[in-house]
DRENLOTI-577822 format. One line per field, with one value per residue: y negated, x, z of N, C-alpha, C, O, CB in turn; residue number from 1. Coordinates in Angstrom, 3 decimals, always signed. Glycine has a CB too. Layout:
DRENLOTI-577822
n_y: c(Y ...)
n_x: c(X ...)
n_z: c(Z ...)
ca_y: c(Y ...)
ca_x: c(X ...)
ca_z: c(Z ...)
c_y: c(Y ...)
c_x: c(X ...)
c_z: c(Z ...)
o_y: c(Y ...)
o_x: c(X ...)
o_z: c(Z ...)
cb_y: c(Y ...)
cb_x: c(X ...)
cb_z: c(Z ...)
nr: c(NUM ...)
This chain:
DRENLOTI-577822
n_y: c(-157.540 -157.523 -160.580 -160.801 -159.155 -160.483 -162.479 -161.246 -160.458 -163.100 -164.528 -162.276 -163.231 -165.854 -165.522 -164.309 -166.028 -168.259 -167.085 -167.259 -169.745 -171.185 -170.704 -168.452 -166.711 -165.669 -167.328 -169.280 -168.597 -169.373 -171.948 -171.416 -168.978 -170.982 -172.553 -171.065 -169.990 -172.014 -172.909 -170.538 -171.686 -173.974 -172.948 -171.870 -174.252 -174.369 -172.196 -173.532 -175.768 -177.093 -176.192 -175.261 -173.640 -172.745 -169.660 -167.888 -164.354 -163.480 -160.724 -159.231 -160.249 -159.990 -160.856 -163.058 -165.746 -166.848 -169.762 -169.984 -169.381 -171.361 -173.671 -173.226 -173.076 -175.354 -177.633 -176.978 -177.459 -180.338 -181.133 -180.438 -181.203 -179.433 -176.875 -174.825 -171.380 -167.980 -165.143 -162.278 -161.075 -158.878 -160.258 -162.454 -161.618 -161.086 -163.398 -164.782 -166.241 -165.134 -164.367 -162.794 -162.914 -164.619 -163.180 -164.405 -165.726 -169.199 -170.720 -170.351 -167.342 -166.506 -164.508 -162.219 -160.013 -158.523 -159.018 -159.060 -159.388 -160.589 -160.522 -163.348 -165.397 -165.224 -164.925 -162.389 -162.818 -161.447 -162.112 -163.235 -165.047 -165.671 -165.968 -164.726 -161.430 -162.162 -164.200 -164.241 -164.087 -162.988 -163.719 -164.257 -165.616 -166.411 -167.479 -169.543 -170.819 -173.522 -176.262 -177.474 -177.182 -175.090 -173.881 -173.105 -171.116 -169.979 -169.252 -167.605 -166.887 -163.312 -161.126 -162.152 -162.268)
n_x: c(+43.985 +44.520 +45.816 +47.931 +49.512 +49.751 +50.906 +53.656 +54.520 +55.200 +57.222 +59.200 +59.572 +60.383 +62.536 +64.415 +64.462 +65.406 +67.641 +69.285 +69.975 +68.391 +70.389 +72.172 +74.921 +75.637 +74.122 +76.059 +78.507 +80.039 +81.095 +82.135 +83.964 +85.981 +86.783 +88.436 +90.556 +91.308 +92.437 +94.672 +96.043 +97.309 +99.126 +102.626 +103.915 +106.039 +106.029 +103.981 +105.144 +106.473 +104.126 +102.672 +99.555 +97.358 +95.989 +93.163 +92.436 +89.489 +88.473 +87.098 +85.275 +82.219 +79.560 +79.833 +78.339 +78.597 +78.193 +79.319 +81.618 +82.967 +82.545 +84.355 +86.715 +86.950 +86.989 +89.777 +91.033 +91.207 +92.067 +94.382 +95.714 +96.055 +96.465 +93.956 +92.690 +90.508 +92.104 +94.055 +96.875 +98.012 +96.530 +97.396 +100.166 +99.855 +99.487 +101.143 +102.469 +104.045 +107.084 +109.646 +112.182 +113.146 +111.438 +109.095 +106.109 +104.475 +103.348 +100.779 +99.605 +96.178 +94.910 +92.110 +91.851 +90.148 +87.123 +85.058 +82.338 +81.095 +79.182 +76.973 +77.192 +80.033 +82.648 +85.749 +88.664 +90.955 +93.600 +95.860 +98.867 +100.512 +103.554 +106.407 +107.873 +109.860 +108.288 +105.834 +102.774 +101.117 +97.796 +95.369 +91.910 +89.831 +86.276 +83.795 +80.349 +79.966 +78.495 +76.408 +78.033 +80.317 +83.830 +86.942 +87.719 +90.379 +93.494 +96.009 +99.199 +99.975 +102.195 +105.025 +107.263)
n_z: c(+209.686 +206.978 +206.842 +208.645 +206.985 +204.885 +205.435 +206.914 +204.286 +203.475 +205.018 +204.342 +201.724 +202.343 +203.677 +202.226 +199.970 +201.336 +202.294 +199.445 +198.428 +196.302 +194.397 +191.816 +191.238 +188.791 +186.771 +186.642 +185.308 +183.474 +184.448 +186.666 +186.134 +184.679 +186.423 +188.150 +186.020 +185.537 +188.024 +187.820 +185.915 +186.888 +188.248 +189.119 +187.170 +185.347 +183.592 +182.008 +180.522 +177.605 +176.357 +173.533 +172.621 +174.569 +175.075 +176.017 +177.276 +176.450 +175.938 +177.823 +179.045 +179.152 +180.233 +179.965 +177.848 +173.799 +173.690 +176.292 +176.400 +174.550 +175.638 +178.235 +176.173 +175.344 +177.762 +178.001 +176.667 +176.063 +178.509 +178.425 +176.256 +173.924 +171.631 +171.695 +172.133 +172.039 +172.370 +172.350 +173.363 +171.051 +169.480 +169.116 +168.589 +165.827 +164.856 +164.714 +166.865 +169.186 +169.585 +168.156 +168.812 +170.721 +172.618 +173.701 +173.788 +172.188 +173.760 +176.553 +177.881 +179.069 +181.321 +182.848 +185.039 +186.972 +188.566 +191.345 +193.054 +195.323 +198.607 +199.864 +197.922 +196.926 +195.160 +193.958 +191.811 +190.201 +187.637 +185.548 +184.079 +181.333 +179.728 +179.264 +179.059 +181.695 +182.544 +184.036 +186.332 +188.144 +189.566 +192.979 +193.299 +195.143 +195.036 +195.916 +196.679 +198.038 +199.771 +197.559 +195.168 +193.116 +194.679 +194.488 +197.204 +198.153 +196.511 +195.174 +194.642 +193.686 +192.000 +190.750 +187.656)
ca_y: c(-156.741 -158.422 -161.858 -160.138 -158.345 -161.373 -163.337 -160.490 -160.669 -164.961 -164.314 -161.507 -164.030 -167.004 -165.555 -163.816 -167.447 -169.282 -166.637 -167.524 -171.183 -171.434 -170.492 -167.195 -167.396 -165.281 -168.370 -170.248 -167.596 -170.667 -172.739 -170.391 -168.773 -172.638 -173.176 -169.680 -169.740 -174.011 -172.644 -169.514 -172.454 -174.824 -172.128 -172.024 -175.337 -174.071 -171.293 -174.141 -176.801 -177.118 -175.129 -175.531 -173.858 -171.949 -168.858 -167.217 -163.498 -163.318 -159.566 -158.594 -161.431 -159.411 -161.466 -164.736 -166.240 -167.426 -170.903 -170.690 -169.361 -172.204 -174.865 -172.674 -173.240 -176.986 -177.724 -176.324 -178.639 -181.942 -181.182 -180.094 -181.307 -178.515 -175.563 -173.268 -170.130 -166.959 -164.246 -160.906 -160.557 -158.297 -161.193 -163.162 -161.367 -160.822 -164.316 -165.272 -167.115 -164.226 -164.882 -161.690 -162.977 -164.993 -162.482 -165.466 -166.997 -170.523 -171.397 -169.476 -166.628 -166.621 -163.379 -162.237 -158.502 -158.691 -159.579 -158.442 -160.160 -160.224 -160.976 -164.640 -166.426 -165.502 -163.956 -162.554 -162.878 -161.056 -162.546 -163.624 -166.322 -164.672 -166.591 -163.662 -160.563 -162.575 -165.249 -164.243 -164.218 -162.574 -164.491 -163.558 -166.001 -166.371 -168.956 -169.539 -171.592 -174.434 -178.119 -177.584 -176.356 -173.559 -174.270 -172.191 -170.944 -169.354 -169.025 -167.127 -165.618 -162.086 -160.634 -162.888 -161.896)
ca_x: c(+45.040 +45.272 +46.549 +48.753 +50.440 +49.895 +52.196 +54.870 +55.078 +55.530 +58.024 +60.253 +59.827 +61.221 +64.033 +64.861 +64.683 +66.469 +69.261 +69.733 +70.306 +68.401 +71.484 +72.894 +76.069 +75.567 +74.292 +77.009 +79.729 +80.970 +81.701 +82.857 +85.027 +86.426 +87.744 +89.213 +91.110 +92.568 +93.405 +95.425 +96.431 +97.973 +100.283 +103.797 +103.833 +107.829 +105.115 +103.458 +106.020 +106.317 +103.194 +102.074 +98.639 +96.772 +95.279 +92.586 +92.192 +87.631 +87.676 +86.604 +84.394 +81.121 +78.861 +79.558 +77.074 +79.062 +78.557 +79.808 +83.156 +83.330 +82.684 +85.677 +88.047 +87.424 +87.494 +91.244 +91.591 +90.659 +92.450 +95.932 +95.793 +97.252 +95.520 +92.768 +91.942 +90.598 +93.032 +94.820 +98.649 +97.877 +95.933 +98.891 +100.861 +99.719 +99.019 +102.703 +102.140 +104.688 +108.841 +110.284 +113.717 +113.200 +110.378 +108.173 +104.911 +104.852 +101.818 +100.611 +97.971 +95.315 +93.581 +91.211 +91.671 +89.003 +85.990 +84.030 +81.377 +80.870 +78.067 +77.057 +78.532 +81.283 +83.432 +86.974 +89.183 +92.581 +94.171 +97.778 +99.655 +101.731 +104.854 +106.844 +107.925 +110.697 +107.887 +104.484 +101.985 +99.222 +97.063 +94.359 +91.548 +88.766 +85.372 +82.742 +79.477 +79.625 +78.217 +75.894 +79.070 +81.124 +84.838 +88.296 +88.174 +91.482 +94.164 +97.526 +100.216 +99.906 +103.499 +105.880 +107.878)
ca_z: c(+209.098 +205.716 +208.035 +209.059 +205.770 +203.812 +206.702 +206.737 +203.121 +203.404 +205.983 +203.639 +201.044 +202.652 +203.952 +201.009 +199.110 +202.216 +201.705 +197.753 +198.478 +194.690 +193.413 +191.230 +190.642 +187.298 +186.194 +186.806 +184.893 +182.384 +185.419 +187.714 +185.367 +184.238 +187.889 +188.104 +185.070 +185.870 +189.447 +187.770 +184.841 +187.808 +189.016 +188.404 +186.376 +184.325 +182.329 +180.676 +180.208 +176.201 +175.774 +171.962 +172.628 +175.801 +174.655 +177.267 +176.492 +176.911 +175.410 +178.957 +179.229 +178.572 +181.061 +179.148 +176.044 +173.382 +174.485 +177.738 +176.103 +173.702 +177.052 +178.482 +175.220 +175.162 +179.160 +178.661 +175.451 +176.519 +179.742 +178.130 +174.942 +173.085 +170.530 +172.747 +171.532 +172.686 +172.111 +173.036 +173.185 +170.148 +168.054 +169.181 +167.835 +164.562 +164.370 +164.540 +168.281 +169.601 +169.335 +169.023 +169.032 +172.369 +173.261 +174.400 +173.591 +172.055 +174.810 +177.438 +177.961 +180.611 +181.807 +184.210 +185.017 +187.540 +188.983 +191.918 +193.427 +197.104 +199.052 +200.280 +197.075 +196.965 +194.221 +194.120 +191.023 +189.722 +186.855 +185.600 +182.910 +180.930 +178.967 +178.294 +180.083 +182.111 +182.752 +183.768 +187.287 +189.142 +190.920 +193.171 +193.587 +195.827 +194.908 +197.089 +196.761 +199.071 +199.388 +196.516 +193.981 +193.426 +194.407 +194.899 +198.296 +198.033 +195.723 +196.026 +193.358 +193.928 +191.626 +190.160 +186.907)
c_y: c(-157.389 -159.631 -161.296 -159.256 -159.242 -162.520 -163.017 -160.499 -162.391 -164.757 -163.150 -162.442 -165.135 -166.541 -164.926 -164.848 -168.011 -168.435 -167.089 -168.960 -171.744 -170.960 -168.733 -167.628 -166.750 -166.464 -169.206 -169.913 -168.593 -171.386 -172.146 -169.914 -169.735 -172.840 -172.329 -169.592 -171.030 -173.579 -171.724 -170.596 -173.080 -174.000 -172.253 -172.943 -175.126 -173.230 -172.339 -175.118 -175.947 -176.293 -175.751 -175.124 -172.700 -171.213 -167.897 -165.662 -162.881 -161.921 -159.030 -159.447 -160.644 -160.367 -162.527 -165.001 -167.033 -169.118 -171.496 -170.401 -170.535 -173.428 -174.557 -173.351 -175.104 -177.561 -177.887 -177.649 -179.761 -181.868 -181.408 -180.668 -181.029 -177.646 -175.280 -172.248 -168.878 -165.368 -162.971 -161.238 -160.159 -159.174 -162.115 -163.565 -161.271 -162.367 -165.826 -166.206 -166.402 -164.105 -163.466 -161.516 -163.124 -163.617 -163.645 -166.022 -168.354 -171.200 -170.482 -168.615 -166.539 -165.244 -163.458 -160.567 -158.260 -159.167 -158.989 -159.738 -159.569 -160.628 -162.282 -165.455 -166.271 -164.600 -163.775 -161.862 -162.311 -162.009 -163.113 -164.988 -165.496 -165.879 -165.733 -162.673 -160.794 -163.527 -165.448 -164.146 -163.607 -163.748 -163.887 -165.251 -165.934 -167.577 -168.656 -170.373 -172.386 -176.006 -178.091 -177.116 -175.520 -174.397 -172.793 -172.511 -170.717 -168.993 -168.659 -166.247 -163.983 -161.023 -162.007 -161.986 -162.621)
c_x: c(+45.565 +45.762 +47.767 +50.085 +50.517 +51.347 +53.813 +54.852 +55.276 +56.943 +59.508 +60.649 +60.458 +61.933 +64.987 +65.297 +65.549 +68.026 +70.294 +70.192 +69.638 +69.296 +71.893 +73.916 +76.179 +74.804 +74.849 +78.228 +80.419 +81.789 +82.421 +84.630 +86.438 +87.322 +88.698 +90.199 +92.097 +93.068 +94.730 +96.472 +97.439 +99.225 +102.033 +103.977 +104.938 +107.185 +104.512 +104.198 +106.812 +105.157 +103.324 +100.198 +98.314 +95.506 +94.736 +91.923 +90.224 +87.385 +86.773 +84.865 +82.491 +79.644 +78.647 +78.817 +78.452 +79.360 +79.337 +81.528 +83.903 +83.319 +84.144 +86.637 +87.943 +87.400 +89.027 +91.868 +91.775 +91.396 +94.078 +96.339 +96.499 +95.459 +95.084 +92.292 +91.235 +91.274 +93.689 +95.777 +98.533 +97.979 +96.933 +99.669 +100.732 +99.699 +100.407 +102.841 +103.488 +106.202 +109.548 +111.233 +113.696 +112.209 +109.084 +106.862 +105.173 +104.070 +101.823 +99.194 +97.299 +94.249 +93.032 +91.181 +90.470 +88.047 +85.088 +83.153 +81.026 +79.526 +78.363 +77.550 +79.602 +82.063 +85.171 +87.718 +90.480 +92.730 +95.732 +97.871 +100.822 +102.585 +105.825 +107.060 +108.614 +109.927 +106.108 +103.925 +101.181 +99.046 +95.421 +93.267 +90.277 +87.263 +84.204 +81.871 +79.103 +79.289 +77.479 +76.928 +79.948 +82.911 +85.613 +88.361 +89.436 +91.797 +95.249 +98.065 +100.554 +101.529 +103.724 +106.364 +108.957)
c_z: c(+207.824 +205.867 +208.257 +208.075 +204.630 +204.835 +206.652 +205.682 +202.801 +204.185 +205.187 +202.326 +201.169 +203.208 +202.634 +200.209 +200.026 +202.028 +200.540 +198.146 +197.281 +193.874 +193.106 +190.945 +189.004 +186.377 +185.983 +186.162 +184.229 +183.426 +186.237 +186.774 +184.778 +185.442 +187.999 +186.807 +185.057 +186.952 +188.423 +186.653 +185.651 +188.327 +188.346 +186.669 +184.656 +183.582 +181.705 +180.134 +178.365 +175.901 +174.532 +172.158 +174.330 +175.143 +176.206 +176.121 +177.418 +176.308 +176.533 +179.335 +179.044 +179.162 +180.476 +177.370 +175.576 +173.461 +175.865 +177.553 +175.681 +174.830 +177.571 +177.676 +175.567 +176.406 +178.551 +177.331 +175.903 +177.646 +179.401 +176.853 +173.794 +172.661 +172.003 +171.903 +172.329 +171.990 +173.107 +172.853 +171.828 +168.970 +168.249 +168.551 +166.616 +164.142 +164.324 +166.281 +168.985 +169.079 +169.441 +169.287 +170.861 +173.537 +174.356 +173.537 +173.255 +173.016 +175.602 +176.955 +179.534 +180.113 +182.965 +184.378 +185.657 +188.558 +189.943 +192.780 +194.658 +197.295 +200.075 +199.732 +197.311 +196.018 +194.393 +192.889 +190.779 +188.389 +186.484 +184.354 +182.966 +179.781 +178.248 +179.581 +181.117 +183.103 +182.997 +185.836 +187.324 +190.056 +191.295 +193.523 +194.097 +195.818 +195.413 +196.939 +198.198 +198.566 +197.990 +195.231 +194.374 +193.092 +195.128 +196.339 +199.009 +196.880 +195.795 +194.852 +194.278 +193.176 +190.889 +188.979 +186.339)
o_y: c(-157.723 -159.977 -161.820 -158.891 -158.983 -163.023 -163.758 -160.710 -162.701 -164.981 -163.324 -162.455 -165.537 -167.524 -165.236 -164.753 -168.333 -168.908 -167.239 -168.933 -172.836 -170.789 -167.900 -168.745 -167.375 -166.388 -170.063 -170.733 -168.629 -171.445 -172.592 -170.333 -169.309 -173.259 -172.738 -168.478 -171.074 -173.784 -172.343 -170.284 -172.843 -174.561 -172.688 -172.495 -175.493 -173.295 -172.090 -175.395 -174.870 -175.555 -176.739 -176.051 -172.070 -171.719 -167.422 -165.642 -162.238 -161.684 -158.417 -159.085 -161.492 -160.484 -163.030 -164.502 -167.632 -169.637 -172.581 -170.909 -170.849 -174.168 -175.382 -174.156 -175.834 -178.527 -179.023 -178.398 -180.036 -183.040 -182.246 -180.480 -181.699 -177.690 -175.452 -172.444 -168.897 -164.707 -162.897 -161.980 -161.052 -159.178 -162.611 -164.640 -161.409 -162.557 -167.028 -166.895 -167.294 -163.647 -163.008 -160.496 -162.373 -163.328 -163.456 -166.810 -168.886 -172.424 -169.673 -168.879 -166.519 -165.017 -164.274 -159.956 -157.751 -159.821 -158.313 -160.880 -158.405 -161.017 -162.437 -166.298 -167.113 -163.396 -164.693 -160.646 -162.978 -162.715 -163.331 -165.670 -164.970 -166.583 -165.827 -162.883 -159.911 -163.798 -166.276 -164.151 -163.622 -164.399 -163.364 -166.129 -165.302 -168.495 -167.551 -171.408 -172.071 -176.662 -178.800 -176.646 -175.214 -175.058 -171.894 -173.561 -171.099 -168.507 -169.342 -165.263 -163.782 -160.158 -162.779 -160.827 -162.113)
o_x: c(+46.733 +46.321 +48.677 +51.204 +51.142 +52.433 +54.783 +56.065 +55.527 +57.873 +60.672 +61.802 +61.131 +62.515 +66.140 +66.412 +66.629 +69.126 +71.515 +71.409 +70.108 +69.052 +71.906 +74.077 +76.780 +75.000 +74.446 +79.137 +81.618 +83.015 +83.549 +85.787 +87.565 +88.477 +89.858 +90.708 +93.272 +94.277 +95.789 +97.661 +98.584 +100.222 +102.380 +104.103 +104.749 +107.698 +104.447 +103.813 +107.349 +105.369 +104.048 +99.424 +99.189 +94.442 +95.435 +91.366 +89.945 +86.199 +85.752 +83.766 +81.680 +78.710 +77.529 +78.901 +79.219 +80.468 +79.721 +82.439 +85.020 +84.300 +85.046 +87.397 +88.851 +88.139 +89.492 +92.844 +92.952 +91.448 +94.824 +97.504 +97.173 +94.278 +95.662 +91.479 +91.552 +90.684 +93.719 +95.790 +98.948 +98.746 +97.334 +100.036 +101.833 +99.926 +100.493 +103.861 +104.185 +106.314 +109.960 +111.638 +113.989 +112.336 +108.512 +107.004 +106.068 +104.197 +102.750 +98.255 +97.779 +93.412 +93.201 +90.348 +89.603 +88.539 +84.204 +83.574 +80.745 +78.791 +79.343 +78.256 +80.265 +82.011 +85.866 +87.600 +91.315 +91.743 +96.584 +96.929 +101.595 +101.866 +106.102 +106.657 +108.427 +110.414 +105.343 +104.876 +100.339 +99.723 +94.590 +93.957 +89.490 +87.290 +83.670 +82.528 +78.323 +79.599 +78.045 +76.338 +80.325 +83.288 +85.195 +88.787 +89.651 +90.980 +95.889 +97.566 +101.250 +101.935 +102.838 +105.968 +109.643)
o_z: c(+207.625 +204.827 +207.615 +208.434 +203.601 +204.549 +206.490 +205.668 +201.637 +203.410 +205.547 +201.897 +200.220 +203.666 +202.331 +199.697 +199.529 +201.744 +200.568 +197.965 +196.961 +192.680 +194.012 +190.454 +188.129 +185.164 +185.197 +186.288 +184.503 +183.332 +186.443 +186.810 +184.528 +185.360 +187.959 +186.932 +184.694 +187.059 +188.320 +186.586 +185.266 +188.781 +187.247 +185.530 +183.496 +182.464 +180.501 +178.998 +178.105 +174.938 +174.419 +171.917 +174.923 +174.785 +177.100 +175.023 +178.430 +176.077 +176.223 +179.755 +178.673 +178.369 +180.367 +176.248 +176.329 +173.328 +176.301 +178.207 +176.093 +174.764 +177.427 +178.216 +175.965 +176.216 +178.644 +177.293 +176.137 +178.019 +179.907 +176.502 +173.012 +173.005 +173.076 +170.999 +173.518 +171.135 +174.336 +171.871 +171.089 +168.007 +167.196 +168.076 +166.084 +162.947 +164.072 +166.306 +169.467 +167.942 +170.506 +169.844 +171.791 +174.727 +175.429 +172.602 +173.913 +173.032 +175.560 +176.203 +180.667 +179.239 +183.871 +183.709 +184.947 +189.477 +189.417 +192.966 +194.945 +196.387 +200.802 +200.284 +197.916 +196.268 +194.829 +192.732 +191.389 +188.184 +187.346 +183.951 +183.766 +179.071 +177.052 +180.725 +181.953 +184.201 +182.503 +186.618 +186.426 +190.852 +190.552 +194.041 +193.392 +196.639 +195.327 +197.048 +199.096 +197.572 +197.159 +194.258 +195.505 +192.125 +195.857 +196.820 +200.159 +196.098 +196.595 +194.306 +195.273 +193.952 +190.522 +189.101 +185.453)
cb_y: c(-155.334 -158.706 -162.136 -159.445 -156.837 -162.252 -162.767 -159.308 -159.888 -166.338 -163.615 -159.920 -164.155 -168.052 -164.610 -163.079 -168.500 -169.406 -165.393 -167.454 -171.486 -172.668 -171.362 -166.477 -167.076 -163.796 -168.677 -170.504 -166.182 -172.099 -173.392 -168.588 -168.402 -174.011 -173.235 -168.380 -169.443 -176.077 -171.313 -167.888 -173.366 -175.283 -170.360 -170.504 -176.660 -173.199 -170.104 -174.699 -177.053 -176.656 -174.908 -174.119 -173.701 -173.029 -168.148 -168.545 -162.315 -164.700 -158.400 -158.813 -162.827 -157.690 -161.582 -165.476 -167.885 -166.932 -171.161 -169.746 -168.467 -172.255 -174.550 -171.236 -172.536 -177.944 -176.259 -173.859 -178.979 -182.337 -179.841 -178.506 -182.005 -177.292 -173.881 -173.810 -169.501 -166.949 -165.063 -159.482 -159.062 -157.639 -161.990 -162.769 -160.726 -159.855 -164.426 -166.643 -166.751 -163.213 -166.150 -160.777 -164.573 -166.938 -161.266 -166.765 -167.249 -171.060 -171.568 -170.223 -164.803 -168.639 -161.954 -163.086 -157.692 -158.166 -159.802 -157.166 -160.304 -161.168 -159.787 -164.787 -167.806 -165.441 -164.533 -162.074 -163.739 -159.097 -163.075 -161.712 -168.313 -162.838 -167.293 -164.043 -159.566 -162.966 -165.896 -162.583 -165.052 -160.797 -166.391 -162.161 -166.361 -166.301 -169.604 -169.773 -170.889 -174.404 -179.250 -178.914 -177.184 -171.756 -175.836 -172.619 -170.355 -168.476 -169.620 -166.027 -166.580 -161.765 -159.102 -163.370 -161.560)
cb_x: c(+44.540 +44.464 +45.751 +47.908 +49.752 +47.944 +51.843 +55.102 +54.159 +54.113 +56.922 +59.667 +59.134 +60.857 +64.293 +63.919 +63.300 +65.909 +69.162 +68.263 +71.874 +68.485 +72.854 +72.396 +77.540 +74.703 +73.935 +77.222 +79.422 +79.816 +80.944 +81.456 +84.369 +84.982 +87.011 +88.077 +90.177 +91.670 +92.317 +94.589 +95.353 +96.975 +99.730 +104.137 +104.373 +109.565 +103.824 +102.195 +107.354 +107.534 +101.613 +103.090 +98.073 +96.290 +96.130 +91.037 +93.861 +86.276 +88.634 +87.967 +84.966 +81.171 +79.300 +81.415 +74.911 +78.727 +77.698 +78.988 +83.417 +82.383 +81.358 +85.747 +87.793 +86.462 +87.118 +91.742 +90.704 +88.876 +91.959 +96.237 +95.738 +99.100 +96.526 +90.961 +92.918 +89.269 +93.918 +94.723 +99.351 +96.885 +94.180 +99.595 +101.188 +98.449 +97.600 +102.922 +100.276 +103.930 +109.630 +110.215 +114.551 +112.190 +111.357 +109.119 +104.183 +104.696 +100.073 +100.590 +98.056 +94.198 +93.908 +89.389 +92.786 +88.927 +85.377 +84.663 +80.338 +81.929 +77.341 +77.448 +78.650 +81.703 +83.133 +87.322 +89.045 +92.854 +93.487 +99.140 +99.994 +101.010 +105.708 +108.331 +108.243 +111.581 +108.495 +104.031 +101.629 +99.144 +96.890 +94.709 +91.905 +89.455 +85.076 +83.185 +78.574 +80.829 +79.977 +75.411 +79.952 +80.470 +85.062 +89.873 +87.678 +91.544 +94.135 +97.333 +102.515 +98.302 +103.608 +106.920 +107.205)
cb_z: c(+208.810 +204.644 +209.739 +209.735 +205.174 +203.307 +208.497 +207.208 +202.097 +204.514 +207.320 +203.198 +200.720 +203.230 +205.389 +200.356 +198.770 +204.271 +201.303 +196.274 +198.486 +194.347 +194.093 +190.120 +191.666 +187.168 +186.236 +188.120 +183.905 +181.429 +186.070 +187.960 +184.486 +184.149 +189.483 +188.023 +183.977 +186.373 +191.123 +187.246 +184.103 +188.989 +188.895 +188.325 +187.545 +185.134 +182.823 +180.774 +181.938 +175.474 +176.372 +170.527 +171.053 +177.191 +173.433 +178.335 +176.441 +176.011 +174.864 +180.288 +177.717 +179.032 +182.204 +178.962 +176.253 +172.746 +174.583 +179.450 +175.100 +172.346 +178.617 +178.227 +173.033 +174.206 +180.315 +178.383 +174.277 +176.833 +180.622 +178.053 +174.871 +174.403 +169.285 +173.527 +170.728 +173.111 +171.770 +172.612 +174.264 +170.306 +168.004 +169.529 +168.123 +164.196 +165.273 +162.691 +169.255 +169.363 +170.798 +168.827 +168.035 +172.500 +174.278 +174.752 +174.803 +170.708 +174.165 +178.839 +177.350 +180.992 +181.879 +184.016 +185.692 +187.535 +188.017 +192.871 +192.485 +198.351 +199.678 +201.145 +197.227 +198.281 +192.695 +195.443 +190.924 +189.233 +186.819 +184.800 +183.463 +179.967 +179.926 +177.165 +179.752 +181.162 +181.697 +182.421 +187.469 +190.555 +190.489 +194.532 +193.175 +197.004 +193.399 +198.351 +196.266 +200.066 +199.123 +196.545 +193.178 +191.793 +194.906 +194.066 +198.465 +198.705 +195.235 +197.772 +192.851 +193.270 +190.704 +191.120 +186.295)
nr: c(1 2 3 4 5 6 7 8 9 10 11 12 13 14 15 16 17 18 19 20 21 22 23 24 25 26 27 28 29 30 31 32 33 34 35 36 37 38 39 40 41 42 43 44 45 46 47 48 49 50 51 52 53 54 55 56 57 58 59 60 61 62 63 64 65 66 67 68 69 70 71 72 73 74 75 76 77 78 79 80 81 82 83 84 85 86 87 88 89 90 91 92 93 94 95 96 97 98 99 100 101 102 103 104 105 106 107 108 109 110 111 112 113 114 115 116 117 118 119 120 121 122 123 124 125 126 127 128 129 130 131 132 133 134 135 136 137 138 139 140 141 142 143 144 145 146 147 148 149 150 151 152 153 154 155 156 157 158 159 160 161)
């Protein structure tokens, strides 16, 4: 009997582990988040043309360690080579970034409204790029753990503005 219940508990255990692949993707939120935010970045190219800086708004961000924000900001630096910040519309605005003649942004903003997490690796993303009210995006994206890394399964502008 104890053969037997030590077996069936080897047996719930290795499939349980063969399921995981090793991998969480809540360990992976810096990276994950990084792809998801350059896919939604790549979209409609005429929102960043003259950026000045690319502000991503992380208030939502609750999941992420201060480090994995600061990997985030400079990814987007080194990539674009313009200001990175993390910002609201709000802090934006106060912070003179916000045209209220033109009503435009001197850079863009990057959100992430939300986040659900599927089952089998796989997460699915809302978010937009905003330019001004004339000049902004949804996009929905889809990332999936395959081949040992996590890439954009799907990506697709969800409203135009």
């Amino acid at each position: 009997m104890k053969i037997k219940w030590i077996l069936t508990l080897f047996i719930i255990t290795f499939l349980l582990t063969a399921c995981n692949n090793g991998e969480n993707s809540k360990d992976h939120l810096g990276e994950i988040y990084t792809i998801v935010l350059n896919s939604i970045m790549e979209k409609d190219p005429a929102l960043s043309r003259d950026m000045e800086f690319i502000a991503i708004d992380m208030s939502n961000f609750e999941e992420l360690n201060n480090e994995q924000k600061r990997e985030i900001l400079n990814f987007f630096k080194e990539k674009y080579k313009v200001i990175t910040m993390d910002a609201t519309f709000g802090e934006l605005e106060e912070k003179g970034y916000y045209n209220p003649i033109t009503m435009t942004l001197d850079g863009v903003l990057l959100r992430i409204e939300k986040v659900d997490f599927k089952f089998n690796h796989t997460i699915l993303f809302e978010g937009s790029k905003f330019r001004s009210g004339k000049g902004a995006i949804g996009v929905e994206c889809i990332v999936h753990y395959k081949d040992g890394e996590w890439q954009i399964k799907e990506s697709k502008e969800i409203w135009i503005s």
